[in-house]
C-alpha positions in Angstrom: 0.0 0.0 0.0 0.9 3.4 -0.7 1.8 6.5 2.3 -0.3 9.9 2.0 0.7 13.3 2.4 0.9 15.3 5.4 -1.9 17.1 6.7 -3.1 19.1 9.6 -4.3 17.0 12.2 -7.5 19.4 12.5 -8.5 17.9 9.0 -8.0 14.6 9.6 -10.2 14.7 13.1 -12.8 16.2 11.3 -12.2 13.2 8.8 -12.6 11.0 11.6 -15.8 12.3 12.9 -18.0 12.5 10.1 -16.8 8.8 9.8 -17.6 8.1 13.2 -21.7 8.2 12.4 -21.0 5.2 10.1 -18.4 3.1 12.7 -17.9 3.6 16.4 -14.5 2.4 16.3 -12.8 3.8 13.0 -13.5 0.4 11.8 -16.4 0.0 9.4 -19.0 -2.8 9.1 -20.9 -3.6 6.1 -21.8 -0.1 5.6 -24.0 1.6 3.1 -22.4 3.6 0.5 -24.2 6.3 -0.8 -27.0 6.1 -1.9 -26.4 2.4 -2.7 -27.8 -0.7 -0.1 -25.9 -3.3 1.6 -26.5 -6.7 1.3 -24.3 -7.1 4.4 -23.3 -9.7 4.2 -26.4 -11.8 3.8 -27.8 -14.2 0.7 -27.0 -13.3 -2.7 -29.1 -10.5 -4.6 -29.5 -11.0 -8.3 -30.9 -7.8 -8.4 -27.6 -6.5 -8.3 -25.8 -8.5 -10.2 -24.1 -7.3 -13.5 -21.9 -4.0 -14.7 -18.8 -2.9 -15.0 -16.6 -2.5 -11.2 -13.7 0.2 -12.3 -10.5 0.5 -10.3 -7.8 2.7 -10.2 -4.1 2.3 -9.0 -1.0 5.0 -10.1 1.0 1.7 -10.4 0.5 -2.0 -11.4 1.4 -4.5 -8.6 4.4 -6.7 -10.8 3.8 -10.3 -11.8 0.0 -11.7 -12.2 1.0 -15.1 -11.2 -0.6 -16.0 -7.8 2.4 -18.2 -6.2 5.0 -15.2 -6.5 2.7 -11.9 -6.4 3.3 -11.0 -2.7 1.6 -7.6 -2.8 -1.5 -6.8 -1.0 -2.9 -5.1 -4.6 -3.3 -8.2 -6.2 -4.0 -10.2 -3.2 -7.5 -8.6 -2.7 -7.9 -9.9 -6.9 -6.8 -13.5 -6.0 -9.1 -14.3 -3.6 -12.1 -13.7 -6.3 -9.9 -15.7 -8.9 -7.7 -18.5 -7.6 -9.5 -21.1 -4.9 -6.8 -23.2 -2.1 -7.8 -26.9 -0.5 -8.8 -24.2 2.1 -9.5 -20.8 2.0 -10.2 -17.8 4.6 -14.2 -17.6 5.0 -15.0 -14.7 2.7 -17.1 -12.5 5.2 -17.1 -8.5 6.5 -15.4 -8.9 10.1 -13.3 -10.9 12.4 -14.5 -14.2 11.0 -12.5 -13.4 7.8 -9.8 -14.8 10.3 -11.6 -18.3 9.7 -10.0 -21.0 8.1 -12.9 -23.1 5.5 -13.2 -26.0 3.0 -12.5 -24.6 -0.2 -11.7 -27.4 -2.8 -11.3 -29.7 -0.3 -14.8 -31.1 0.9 -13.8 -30.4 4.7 -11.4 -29.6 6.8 -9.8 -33.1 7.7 -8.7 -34.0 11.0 -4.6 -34.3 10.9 -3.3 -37.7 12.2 0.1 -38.9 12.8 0.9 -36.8 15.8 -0.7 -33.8 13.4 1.7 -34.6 10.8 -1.1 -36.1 7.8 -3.8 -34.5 6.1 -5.9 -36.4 3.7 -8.0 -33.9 2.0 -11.1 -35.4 -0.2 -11.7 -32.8 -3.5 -15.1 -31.5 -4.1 -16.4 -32.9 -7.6 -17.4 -31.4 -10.8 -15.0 -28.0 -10.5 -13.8 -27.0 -13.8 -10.8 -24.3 -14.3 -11.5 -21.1 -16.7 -10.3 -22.9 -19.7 -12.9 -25.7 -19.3 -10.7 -28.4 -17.9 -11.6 -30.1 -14.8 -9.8 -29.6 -11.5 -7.7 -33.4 -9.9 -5.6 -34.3 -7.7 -2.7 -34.2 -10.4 -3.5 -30.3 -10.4 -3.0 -30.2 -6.5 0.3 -32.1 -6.8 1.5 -30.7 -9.9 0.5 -26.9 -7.7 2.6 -28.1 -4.7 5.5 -28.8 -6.8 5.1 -25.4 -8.8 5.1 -23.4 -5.5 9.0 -24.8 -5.0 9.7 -24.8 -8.9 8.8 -20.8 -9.4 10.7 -20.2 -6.2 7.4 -18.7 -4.3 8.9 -16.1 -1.8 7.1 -18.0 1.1 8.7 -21.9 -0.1 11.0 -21.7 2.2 9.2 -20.1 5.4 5.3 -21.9 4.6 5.7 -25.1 2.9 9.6 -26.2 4.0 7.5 -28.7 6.3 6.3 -30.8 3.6 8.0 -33.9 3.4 10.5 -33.8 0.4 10.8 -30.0 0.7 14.5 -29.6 1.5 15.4 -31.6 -1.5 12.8 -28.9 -3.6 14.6 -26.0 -2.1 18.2 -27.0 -3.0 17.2 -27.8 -6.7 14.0 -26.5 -7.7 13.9 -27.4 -11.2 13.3 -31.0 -10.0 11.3 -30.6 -7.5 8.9 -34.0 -6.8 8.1 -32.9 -3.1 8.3 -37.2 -3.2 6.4 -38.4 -0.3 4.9 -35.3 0.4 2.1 -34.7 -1.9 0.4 -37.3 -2.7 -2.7 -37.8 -5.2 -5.1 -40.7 -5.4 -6.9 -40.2 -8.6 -9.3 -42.7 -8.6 -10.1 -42.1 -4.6 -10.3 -38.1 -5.5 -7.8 -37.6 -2.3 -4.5 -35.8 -2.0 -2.6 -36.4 1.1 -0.2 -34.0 2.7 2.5 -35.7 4.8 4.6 -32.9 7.3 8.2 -33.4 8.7 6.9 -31.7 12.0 3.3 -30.9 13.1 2.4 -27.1 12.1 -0.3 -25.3 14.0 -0.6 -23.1 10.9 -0.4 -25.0 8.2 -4.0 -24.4 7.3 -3.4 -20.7 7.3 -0.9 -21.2 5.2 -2.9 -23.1 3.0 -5.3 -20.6 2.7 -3.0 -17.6 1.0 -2.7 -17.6 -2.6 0.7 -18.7 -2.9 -1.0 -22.5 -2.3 -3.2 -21.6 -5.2 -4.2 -24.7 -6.9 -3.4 -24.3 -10.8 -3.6 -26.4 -13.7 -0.8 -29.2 -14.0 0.1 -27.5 -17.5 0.9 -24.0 -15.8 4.4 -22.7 -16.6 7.1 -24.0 -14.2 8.3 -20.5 -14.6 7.0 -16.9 -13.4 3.9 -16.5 -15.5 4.5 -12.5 -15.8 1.7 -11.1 -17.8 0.4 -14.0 -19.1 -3.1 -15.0 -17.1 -3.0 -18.9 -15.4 -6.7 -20.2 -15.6 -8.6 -19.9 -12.2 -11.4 -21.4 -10.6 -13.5 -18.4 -9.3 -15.9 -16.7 -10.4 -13.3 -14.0 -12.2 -10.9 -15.2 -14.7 -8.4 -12.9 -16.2 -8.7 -11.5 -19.7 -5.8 -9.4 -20.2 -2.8 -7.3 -18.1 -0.4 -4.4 -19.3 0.7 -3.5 -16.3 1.9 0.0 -17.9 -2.5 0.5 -19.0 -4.7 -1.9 -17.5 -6.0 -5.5 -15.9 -9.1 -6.7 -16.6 -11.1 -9.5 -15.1 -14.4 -11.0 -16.8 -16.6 -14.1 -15.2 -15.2 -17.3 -15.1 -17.6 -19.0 -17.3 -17.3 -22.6 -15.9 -17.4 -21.5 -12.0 -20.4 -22.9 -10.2 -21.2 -21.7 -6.4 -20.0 -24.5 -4.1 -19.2 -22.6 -0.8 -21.0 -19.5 0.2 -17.9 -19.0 2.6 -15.0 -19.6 0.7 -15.8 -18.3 -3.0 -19.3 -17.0 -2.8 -20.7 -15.5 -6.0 -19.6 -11.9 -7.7 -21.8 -9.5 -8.4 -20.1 -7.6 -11.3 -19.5 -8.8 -14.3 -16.4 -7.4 -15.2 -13.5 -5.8 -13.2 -11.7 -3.4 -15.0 -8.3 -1.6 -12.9 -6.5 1.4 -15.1 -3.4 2.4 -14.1 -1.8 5.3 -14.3 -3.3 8.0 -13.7 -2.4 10.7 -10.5 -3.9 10.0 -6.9 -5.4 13.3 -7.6 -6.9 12.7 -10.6 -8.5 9.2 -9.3 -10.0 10.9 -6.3 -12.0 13.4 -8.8 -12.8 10.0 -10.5 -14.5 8.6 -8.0 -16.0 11.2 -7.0 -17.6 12.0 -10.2 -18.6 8.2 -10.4 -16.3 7.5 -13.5 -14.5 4.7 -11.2 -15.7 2.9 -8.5 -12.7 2.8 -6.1 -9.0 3.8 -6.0 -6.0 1.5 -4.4 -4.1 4.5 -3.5 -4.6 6.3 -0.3 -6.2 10.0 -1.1 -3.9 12.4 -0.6 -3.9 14.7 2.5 -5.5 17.9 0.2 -8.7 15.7 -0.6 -9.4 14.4 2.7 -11.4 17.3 4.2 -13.6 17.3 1.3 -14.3 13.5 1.2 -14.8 13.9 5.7 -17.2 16.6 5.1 -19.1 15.6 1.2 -18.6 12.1 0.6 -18.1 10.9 4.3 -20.7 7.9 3.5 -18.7 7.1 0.8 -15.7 6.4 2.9 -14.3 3.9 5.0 -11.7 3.2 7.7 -10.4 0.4 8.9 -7.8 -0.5 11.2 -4.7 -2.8 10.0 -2.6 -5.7 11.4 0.6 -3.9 8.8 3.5 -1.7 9.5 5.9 0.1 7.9 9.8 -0.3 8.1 13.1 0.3 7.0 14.5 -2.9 6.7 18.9 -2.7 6.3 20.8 -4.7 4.7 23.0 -6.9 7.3 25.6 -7.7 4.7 27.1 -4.7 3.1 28.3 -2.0 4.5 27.2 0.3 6.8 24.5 -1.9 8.2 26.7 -4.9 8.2 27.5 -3.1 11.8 24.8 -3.6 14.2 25.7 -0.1 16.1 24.7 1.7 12.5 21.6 0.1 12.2 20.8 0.9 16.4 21.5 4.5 15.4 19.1 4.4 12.8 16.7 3.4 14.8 17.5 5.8 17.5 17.6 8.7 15.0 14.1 8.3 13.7 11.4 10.5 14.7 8.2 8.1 14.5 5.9 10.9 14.6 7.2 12.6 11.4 6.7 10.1 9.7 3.4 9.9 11.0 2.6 13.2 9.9 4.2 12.1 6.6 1.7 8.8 6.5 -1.7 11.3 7.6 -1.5 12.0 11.2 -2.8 10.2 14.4 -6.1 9.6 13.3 -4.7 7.6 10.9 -1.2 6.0 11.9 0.5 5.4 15.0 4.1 5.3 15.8 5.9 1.8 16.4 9.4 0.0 16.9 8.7 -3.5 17.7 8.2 -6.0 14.8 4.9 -7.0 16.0 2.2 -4.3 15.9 -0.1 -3.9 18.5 -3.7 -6.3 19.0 -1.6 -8.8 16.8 -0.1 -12.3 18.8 3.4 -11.7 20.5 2.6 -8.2 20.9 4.3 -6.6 24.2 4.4 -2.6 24.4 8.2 -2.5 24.6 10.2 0.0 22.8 14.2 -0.2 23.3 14.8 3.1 21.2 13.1 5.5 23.1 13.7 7.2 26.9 12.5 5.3 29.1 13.5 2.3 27.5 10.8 -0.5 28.1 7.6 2.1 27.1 6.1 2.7 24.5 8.1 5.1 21.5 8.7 8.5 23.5 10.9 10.3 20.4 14.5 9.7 19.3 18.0 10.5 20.5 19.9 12.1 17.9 22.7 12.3 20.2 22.8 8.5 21.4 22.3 7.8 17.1 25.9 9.8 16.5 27.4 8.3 19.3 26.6 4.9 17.9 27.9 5.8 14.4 31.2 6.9 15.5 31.9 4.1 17.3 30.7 1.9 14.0 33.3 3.7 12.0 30.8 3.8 9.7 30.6 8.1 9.7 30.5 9.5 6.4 29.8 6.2 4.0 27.8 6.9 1.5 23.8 5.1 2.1 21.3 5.3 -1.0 17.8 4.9 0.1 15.7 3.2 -2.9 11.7 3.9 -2.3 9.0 3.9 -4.9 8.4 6.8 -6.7 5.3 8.1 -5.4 4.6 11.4 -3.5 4.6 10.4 -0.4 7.3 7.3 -0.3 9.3 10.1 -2.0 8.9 12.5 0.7 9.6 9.9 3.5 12.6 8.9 1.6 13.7 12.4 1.8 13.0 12.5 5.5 15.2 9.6 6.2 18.0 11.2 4.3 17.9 14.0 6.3 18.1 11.4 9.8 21.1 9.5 7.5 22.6 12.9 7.0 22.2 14.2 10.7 23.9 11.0 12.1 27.4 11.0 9.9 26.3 9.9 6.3 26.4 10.8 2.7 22.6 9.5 1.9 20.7 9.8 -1.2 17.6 8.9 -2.0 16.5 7.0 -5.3 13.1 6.6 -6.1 11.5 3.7 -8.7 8.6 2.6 -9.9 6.4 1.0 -7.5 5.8 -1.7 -9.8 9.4 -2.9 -9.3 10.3 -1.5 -6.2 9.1 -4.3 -3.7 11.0 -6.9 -6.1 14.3 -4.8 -6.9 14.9 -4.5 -2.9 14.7 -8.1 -2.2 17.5 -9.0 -4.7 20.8 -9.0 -3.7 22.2 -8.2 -6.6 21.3 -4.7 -6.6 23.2 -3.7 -3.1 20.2 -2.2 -1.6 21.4 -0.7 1.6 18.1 0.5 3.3 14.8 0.8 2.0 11.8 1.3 2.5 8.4 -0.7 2.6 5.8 -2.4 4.2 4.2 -5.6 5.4 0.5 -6.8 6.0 -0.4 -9.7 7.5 -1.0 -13.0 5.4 -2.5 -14.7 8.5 -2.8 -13.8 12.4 0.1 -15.5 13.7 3.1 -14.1 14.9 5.3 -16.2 12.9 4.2 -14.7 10.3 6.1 -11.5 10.4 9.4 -12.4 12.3 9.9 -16.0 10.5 9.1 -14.8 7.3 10.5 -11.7 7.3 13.6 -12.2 9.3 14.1 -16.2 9.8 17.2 -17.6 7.5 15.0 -19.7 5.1 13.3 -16.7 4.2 16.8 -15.2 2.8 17.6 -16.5 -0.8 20.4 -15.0 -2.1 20.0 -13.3 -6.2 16.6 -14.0 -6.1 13.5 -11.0 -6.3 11.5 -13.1 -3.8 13.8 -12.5 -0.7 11.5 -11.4 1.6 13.9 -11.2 4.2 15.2 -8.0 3.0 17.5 -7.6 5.6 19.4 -10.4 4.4 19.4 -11.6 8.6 20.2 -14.9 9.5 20.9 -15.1 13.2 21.4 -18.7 14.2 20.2 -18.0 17.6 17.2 -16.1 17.1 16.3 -18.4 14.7 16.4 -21.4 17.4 14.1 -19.6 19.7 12.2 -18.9 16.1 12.2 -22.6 16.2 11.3 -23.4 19.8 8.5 -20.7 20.1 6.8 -22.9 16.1 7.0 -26.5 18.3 5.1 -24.2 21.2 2.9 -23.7 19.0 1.9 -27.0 18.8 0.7 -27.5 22.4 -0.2 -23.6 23.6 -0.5 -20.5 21.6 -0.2 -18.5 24.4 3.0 -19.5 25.6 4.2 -19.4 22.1 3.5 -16.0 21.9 5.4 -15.2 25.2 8.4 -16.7 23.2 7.4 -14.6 19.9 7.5 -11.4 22.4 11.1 -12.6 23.3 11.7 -12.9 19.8 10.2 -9.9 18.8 13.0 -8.1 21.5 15.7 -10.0 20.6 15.7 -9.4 16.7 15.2 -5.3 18.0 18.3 -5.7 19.9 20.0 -6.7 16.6 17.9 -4.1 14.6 17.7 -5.5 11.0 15.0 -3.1 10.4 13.7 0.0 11.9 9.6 -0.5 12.3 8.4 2.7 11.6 4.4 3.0 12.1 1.7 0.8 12.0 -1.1 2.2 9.7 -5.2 2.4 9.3 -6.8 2.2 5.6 -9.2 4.6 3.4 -11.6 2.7 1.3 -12.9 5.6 -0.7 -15.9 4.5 -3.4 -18.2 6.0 -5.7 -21.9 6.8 -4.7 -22.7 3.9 -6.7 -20.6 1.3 -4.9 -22.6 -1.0 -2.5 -22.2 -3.7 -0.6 -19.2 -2.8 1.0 -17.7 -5.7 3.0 -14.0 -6.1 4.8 -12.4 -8.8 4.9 -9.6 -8.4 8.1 -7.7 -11.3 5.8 -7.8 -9.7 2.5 -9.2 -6.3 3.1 -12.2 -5.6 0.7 -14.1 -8.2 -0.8 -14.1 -6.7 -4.6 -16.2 -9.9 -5.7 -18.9 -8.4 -3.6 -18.7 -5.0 -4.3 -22.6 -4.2 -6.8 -22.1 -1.9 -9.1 -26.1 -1.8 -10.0 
């Protein structure tokens, strides 16, 4: 997701409270938008099915192909195209956090010490192009996941059975033992080296998409992969346009995993300004924008389109994440200073203001597993983030020897990642170094700073959650099988490998298996010890604008995937 402007907090308060008669929290339910009724949630409404849903983005969001896509801009597309052995129930609220049978009949019960799932495949499910779905599709899927080098094969499906073997030569990968398919029984059987509380989560994100066998062992790119939803997509530029038209073979067979779309196509145009896609919307020529209105527009939209807007609170931060293995940040006092140097709040200023982002610098953000209110960059240590210490930051960078070295900052090339780019070359600049700032297209951007090839220093991004577990944001991002060398789906950015945080990594995922709340006391531990070694400087922790045409209805958010497009009624 993109950053905002800065604004005056004044505007964004009276943002907030012209909200507030829709939500009493800042979180919105299945409201009304408009003049447009809600279904809320409730049994499907022919009445409204039918018309074209128009999106707008500055940017495309990279690769269409499901199992390497990482971006939440696509993400919210998959879940109305691409269908898992299990999916996350596809409902406004906290029960989006629920795992259901998707392709899979049920949900089995895992045997062996929770080590075996045999999942039984619905019948008579047909992909896009026509052919049915088997159990050679769910193998051949598994094996693809390895094959395309998925950013999360090594940190959400290194359990399998067979799995090491898949991540030293993926080319060949068999996961042997690991997936297996009865044709003729219509089973598929999942065998794990190690029981996984969250192996149905992981299940449930679209990197276990299930695919035809025939797909490309290769990064798909531009080129659409036949779903089983009810979209299927026609055709991507990602420098014009996506569009999305009805999947003409997909039949309703769970209300709560892929429940029917209204619209009949989906069309997202890229490229024009944020500016220019708020006036959009608000002259009903689109029906919603992925980029966050900028700071000028939001007193207008609080005081004129307030029912047209919606705020919701995220599990997602923002960071800095440094790279461990180059210089300067190969010294663990330069990347303390950095995160001693920071001032939080401007960058919450930078992001909206309070109303709309918080300050943070634990991994974890708050209400999310793990969680503890500890902040060891900030006077008193132990509270929450009070404000920096430029002083403490130099101090640290002279006794790095790191003072003066040049640092190039690499952020997408939007407004406002621009202008917080600038910011932290002026806290680079303040504490000893030469930094520059070079911005790229956010297309590329999330990508480019994964590879190792291109020397990233320190960057900046962000991070969603793909499921509610802590895991999920310290293994991924920071645990060593997360870090593939040359590769553009590193998502440990950092390039951090600690042997020793990754054992209690280790010990807090076999917690897991007998209390999630003692787990998450480890995960806090965790969540201190990787801050001590500070391979990334958590920044804030952000809430999110839905902003929609008068015509939009049936607005529903999903806490997994954020809004539901598929039920979005555009008549």
């Amino acid at each position: 997701m993109k950053l905002r402007l800065v604004v005056g907090t004044a505007t964004f308060a009276s943002l907030v409270l012209v909200l507030a008669a829709c939500t009493s929290d800042g979180s919105t339910t299945s409201n009304t938008s408009g003049s447009a009724s809600s279904a809320a949630g409730g049994a499907y409404d022919p009445a409204h099915a039918g018309g074209t849903l128009t999106l707008l983005a500055k940017s495309a969001g990279g690769t269409l192909d499901p199992q390497i896509n990482y971006t939440l801009q696509y993400w919210q597309l998959y879940q109305a195209a691409y269908d898992g052995l299990t999916s996350f129930k596809k409902v406004d609220g906290a029960d989006s956090f629920t795992v259901v049978p998707d392709l899979a009949e049920k949900i089995p019960q895992a045997t062996r010490g929770g080590k075996t799932y045999v999942f039984t495949m619905r019948k008579g499910i047909k992909f896009s192009d026509g052919t049915p779905v088997t159990t050679d599709d769910v193998v051949a899927s598994f094996q693809r996941i390895f094959k395309v080098s998925s950013p999360t094969a090594g940190s959400f499906y290194n359990g399998i059975v067979g799995a090491d073997a898949c991540l030293n030569t993926p080319a060949t990968c068999t996961l042997a033992g690991g997936v297996v398919g009865d044709k003729a029984a219509g089973t598929v059987t999942i065998n794990l080296t190690a029981p996984d509380p969250e192996f149905l989560y992981k299940l449930s994100v679209p990197h276990a998409s299930i695919l035809p066998a025939s797909a490309p062992s290769k990064d798909a790119g531009t080129t659409p992969i036949p779903t089983t939803g009810p979209y299927m997509f026609k055709s991507y530029d990602p420098n014009t346009s996506l569009v999305m038209v009805r999947n003409p073979y997909f039949k309703l067979w769970s209300q709560d995993a892929q429940p029917q779309a209204y619209a009949d196509e989906i069309d997202y145009k890229f490229g024009l300004t944020v500016e220019a896609e708020v006036t959009a919307v608000e002259n009903g020529q689109a029906n919603w924008l992925f980029d966050p209105p900028p700071a000028d527009r939001l007193a207008e939209i609080g005081s004129e389109y307030a029912s047209q807007a919606h705020v919701n609170t995220l599990t997602a931060y923002w960071y800095a994440p440094m790279n461990v293995n180059i210089p300067p940040f190969n010294n663990v006092k330069a990347r303390q200073a950095v995160n001693w140097a920071i001032d939080r709040n401007a960058l919450v200023k930078l992001y909206g203001g309070p109303e709309l982002a918080a300050p943070v610098c634990t991994i974890l953000p708050p209400d999310f597993p793990g969680h503890v209110d500890n902040c060891q960059y900030t006077n008193p240590a132990g509270s929450t983030w009070q404000g920096p210490d430029l002083a403490k930051a130099k101090q640290l960078v002279q006794e790095s020897g790191t003072a003066g070295q040049p640092v190039t900052i690499i952020v997408s090339d939007d407004e406002v990642n621009a202008a917080m780019g600038e910011y932290l070359q002026s806290v680079l600049n303040s504490i000893g170094y030469k930094a520059t700032v070079k911005a790229i297209s956010g297309n590329v951007q999330f990508t480019y700073i994964q590879n190792t090839k291109n020397n990233v220093q320190i960057s900046l991004t962000s991070w969603y959650q793909d499921y509610p577990a802590a895991s999920d944001f310290l293994n991924v991002l920071l645990g060593c099988a997360s870090f593939t060398p040359g590769s553009d789906s590193s998502i440990n950015i950092a390039g951090f490998c600690d042997k020793t945080i990754q054992a209690q990594m280790d010990a807090a995922l076999k917690t897991e298996q007998t209390s999630m709340d003692a787990a998450n006391k480890q995960w806090a531990a965790v969540d201190q010890a990787v801050m001590t070694a500070s391979p990334q400087a958590p920044l804030i922790t952000p809430k999110l604008i839905d902003f929609l045409s008068a015509d939009t209805g049936n607005y529903q958010f999903s806490k997994q995937f954020y809004m539901l497009v598929s039920q979005l009624w555009v008549k």
